[in-house]
C-alpha positions in Angstrom: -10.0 -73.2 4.6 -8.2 -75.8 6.7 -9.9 -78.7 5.0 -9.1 -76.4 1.6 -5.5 -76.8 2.7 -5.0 -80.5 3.8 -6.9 -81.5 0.5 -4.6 -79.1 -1.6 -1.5 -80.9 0.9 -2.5 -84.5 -0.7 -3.1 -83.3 -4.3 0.6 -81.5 -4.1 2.1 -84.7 -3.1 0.0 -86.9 -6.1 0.7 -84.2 -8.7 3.6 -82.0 -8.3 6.0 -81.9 -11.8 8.4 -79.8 -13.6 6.4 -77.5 -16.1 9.0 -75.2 -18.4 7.1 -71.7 -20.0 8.5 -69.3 -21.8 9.3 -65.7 -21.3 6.8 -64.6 -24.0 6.6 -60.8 -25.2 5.0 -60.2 -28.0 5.7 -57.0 -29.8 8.6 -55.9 -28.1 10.9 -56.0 -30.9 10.1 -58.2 -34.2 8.9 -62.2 -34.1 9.3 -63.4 -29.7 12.2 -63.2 -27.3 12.0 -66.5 -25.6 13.9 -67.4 -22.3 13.0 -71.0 -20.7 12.2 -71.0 -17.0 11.1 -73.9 -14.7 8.8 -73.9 -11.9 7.5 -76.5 -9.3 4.1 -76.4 -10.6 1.4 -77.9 -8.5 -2.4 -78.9 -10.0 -3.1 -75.6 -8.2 -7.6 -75.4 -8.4 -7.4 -75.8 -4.5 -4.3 -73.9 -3.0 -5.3 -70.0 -3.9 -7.3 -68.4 -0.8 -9.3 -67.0 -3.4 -10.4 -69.6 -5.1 -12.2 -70.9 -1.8 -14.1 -67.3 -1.7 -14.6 -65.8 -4.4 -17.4 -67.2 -6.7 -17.1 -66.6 -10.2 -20.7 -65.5 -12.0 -19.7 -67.1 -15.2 -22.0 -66.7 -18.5 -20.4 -69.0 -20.4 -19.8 -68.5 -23.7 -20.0 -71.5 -25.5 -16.8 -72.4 -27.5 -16.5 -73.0 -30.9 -17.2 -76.6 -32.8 -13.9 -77.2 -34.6 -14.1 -79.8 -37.5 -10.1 -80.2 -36.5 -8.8 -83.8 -36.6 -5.9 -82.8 -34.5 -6.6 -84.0 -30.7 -8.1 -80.9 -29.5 -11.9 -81.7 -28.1 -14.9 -79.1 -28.0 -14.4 -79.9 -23.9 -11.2 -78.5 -24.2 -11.9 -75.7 -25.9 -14.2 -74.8 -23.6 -11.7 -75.3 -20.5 -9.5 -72.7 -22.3 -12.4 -70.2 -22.9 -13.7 -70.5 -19.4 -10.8 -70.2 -17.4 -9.4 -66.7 -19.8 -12.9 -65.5 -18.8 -12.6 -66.8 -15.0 -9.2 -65.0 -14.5 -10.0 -61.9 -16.8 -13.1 -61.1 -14.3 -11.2 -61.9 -11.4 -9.2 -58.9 -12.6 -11.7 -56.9 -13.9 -14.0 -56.7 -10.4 -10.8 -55.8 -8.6 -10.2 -59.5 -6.7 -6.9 -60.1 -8.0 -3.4 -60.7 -5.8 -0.6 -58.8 -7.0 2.6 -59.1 -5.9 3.4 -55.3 -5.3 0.7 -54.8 -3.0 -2.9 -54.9 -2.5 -5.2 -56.3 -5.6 -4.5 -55.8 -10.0 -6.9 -52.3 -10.2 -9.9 -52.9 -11.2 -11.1 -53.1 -15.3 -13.1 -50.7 -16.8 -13.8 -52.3 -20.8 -12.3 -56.1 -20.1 -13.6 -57.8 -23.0 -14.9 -61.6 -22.6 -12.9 -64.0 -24.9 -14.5 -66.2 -27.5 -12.6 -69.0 -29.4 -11.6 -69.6 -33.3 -10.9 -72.1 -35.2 -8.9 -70.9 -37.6 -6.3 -69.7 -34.4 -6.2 -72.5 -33.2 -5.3 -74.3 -36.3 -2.2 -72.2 -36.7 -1.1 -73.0 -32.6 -1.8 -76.8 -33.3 0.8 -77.0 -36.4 3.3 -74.9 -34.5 3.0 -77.1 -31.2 3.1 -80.7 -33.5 7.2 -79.4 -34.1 7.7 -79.8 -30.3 10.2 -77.1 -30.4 9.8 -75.3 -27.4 10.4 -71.7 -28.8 7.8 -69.6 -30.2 6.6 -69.6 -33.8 7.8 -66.6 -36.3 5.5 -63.9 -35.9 4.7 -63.5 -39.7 3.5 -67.3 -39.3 0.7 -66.2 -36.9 -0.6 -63.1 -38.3 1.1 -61.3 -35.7 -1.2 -63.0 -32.9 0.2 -63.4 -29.2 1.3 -66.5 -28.1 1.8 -67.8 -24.8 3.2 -71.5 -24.4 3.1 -73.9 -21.7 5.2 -77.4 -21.4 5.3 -80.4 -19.0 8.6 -83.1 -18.9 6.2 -85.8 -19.3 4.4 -87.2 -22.0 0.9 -88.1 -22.2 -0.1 -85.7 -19.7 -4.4 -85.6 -19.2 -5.3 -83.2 -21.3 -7.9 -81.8 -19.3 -5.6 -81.3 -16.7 -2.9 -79.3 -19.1 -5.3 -76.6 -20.4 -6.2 -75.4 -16.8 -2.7 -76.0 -15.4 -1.5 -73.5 -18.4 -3.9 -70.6 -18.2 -3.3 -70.8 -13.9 0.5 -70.5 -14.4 0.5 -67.8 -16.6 -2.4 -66.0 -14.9 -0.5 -66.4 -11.6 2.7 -64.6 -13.0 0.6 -61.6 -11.2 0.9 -62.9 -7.7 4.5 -63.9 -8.1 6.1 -61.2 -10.1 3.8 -58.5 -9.7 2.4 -55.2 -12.3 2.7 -51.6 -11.1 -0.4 -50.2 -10.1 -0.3 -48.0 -13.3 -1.1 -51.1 -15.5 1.3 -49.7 -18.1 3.2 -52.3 -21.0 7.0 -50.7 -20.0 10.5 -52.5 -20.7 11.0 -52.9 -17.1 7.3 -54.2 -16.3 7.8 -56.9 -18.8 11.0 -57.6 -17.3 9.5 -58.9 -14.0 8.3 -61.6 -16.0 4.5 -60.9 -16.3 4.5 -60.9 -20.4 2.0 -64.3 -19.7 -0.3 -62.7 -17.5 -0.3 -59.6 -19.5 -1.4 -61.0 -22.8 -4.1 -63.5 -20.6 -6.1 -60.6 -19.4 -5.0 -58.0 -22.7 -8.0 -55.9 -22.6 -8.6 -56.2 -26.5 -7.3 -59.5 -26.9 -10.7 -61.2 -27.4 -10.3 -64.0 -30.0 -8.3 -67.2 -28.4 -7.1 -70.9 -30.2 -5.4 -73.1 -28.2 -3.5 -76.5 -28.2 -2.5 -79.6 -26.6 0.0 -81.8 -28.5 1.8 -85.0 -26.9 5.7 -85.2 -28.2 8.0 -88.0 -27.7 9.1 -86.5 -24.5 6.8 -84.0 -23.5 3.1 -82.6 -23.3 3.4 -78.6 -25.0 0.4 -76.8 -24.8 -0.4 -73.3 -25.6 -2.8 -70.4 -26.8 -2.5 -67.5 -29.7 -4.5 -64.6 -29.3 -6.2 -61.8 -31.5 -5.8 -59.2 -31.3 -2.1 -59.6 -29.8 -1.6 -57.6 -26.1 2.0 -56.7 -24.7 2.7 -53.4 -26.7 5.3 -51.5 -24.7 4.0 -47.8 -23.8 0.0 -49.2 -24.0 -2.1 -50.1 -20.7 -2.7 -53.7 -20.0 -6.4 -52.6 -19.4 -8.3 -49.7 -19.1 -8.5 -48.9 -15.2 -11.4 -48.1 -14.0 -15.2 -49.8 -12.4 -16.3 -53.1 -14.2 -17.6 -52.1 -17.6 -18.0 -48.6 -17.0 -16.6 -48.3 -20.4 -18.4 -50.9 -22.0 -19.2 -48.5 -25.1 -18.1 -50.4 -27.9 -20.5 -50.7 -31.2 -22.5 -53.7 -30.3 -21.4 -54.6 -26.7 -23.2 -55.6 -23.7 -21.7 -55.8 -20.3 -22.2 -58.5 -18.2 -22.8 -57.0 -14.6 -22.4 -60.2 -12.6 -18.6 -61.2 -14.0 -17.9 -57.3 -14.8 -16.9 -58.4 -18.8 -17.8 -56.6 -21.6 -19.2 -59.5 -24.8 -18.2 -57.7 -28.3 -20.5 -58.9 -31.1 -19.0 -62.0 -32.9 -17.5 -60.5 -36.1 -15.2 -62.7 -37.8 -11.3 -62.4 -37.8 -10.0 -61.3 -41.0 -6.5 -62.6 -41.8 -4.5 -64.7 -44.0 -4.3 -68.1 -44.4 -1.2 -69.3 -42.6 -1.9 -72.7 -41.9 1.1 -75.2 -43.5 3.9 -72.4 -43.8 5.2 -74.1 -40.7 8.1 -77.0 -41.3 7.4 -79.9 -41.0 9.0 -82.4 -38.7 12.6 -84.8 -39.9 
């Protein structure tokens, strides 16, 4: 841990920036309330205790191929697919910090996330705008959204889509969720709405972008089915996939996930409602 620590010293010093996200809730009232914070974000793979111990049993699931000519990479994708799974099992087997005390409680039916295409078409034209808000919700079929920004431009890529799933994931360390695991007004006012939707039991189906603007790299994901009702539990509480009983799924002892069958989204097409850019 001491080598763990000197290595993450160096890599603070080399990489430390200014990354803005948003205060993202979903369904709270109609379309996003959106509040801009800024934290001293650090490339972060190295400095949680954690991550030197705990060993994540990953089955990956392989992303999507997206015939998208819009700078996203199959690599990518699948950066944004593992690292939802990574932290969503870290939850589910009962391993994660929380602020309030102790570990998140463990998850009884976490489902493992799979990517789409046609989601993350709809976050790629919002994210070319460069308008750090989020997009109406009837634009996005009522799908979360969680968004990410650097103040820098040109940004590696593969270094944004892990950066942005750790910083919202670690809204639970920093802010904290009551061990009840219940969606309230005040819960979501300790700033977890991020984390929430990340590890949003049902929320299954992710698309995710990467866009350079003129001034900075914005990244973010959309997610079906949206999380972050108020009065509904984050997750169901109870031993890794001990409720695993949907039609068709199959739980995955070693990462505690439960895989739902690959049935297709259905929705409207949305993509090109968005304005486009003076």
């Amino acid at each position: 841990l001491e080598r763990l620590y000197k290595r993450a010293k160096k890599v603070r010093e080399a990489f430390t920036f200014t990354a803005q996200y948003d205060s993202s809730f979903h369904n709270f009232i109609p379309g996003d309330s959106t509040s801009s914070r800024r934290s001293r974000f650090v490339f972060s793979e190295l400095l949680t205790a954690y991550s030197a111990r705990i060993r994540y049993h990953q089955r990956t699931i392989s992303a999507a191929h997206c015939s998208l000519n819009n700078g996203m990479t199959d690599e990518l994708r699948q950066i944004y697919v593992d690292k939802h799974n990574e932290y969503r099992s870290i939850v589910a087997r009962g391993l994660a910090t929380n602020k309030l005390g102790g570990f998140a409680p463990k998850a009884a039916k976490m489902l493992k996330v799979s990517y789409d295409c046609d989601i993350e078409q709809n976050m790629m034209e919002w994210l070319q705008q460069c308008k750090y808000a989020h997009s109406p919700y009837s634009v996005r079929n009522g799908w979360g959204q969680n968004l990410f920004m650097v103040d820098a431009t040109k940004v590696n890529k593969t270094k944004v889509a892990p950066w942005s799933v750790r910083l919202w994931f670690d809204e639970l360390a920093h802010n904290g969720v009551p061990q009840e695991n219940v969606m309230t007004r005040k819960v979501f006012g300790r700033g977890i709405g991020h984390y929430s939707q990340v590890v949003w039991q049902n929320s299954n189906k992710i698309g995710c972008g990467i866009y350079w603007c003129e001034k900075m790299t914005y990244a973010g994901c959309e997610y079906s089915p949206a999380g972050n009702f108020i009065g509904a539990l984050i997750y169901e509480i109870g031993e890794p996939c001990s409720k695993c009983d949907c039609e068709g799924c199959v739980c995955n002892e070693e990462d505690g996930l439960c895989t739902a069958p690959e049935n297709p989204i259905k929705h409207k097409k949305v993509h090109g409602r968005h304005h486009k850019k003076p």
